[in-house]
C-alpha positions, 0 to 999 in steps of 0.5 A: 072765104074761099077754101080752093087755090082756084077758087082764090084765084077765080075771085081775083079775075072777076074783081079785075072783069068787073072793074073793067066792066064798070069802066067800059060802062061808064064810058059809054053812059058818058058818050050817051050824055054827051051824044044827047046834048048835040043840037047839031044833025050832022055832029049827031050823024057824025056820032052815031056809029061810034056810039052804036059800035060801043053799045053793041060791043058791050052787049056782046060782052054782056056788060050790058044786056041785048034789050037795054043795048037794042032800046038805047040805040033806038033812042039814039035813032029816033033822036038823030031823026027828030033833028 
């Protein structure tokens, strides 16, 4: 157990980052699920800068590393062309 105040206080801050990280990310995982159900070329399109916004502003945080953030919106480039 932590013996400093500062200390005490550095294990609450990161247990509240790290539940609004795990919220963030999951909501983006939620908007890539829903993004790759859309059939639709102009809903997809539509979608997209969202979902890219999203991502990058995850990555930026670091609640998502840069690659995995780079590859996903690749997939999601790739798919709204295939349509």
């Amino acid at each position: 157990m932590a013996n400093h105040k500062s200390a005490l206080k550095r294990i609450r801050a990161n247990e509240k980052k790290k539940l609004a990280n795990r919220y963030y990310a999951k909501t983006m995982r939620h908007m890539l699920r829903d993004f790759r159900a859309l059939t639709n070329k102009a809903e997809a399109e539509q979608a997209l800068p969202k979902l890219v916004s999203t991502i990058d502003r995850l990555a930026k945080r670091t609640v998502i590393h840069k690659n995995k953030a780079a590859n996903l919106k690749s997939k999601c480039m790739k798919q709204v062309s295939a349509l």
